[in-house]
C-alpha positions, 0 to 999 in steps of 0.5 A: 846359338839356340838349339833347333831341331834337325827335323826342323832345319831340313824341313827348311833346308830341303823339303821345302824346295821340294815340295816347291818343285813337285807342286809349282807353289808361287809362294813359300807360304803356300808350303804345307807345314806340320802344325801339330801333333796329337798323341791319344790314347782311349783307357776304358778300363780306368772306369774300375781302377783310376790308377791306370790313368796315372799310368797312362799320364806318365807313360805319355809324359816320359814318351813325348817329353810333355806333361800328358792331360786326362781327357774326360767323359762328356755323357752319362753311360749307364752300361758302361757305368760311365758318369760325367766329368770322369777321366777316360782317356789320355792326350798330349798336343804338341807343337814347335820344337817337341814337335819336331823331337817326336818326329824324329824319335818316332821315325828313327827309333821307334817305327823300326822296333816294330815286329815285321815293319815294312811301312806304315799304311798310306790309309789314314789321311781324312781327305782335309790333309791330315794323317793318323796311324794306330800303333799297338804297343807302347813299348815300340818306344826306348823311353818305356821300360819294358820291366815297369809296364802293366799291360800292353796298350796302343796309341793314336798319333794324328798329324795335323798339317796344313795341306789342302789335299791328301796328296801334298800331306803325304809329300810333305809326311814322306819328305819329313821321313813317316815310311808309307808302305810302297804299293 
């Protein structure tokens, strides 16, 4: 038997009864779904010093589980000392099973080792659906070895479903285990 991850099987065990139930949906292909996942990080710094994009890259890959890509400068910014085609940033798109992996690791281990965590904040949604949260520390991560670390940067992790509406992307996010903040 293949290996499946288990958010994966309860998402098509259990949320997608109950988002059917709360929502009315005719059809099982009007379920919303997690398409993606986008994992950033902006490294200004690496203008002065190319190696912490290195840092990043690996930081990234041992995080998620998937080589991590350098994303480049698309203009010319003299007072930044910023050219074209210069690396300024990091990011890891993830999809099907990492996806699902991540998930889980991200819910169970990592959100609960923040300092004073009593939910993530419901803001983030861009009225398309999507949702995206800020964390601050990358250590937050048991991947990370804290003794290795150079310096205490955060990350943007972008949840890309395909809900319609704000509200049936919180559903199903709630469903899939992101603590939001009860307000």
């Amino acid at each position: 038997m293949a290996y499946s991850p288990r958010l994966k099987e309860e998402y098509k065990s259990r949320v997608i009864n109950a988002l059917t139930d709360e929502f009315g949906y005719k059809n099982v292909m009007q379920v919303p779904k997690l398409e993606r996942i986008v994992v950033s990080r902006g490294v200004g710094a690496a203008v002065a010093d190319k190696k912490l994009i290195d840092y990043s890259v690996d930081e990234f890959t041992k995080i998620t589980g998937q080589k991590a890509v350098a994303t480049m400068s698309k203009k010319d910014v003299a007072n930044f000392k910023l050219r074209k085609g210069m690396p300024i940033g990091v990011k890891v798109t993830l999809r099907g099973e990492r996806m699902y992996e991540f998930l889980d690791r991200l819910v169970t281990s990592a959100l609960p080792r923040v300092r004073d965590f009593n939910g993530i904040k419901a803001t983030g949604f861009d009225g398309r659906g999507n949702y995206s949260l800020g964390i601050t520390e990358q250590i937050i991560f048991p991947e990370i070895d804290i003794d290795k670390v150079k310096k205490i940067e955060g990350m943007n992790i972008t949840f890309i479903t395909s809900a319609t509406t704000d509200k049936e992307a919180k559903s199903l996010l709630q469903e899939l285990g992101l603590p939001f903040k009860k307000n």
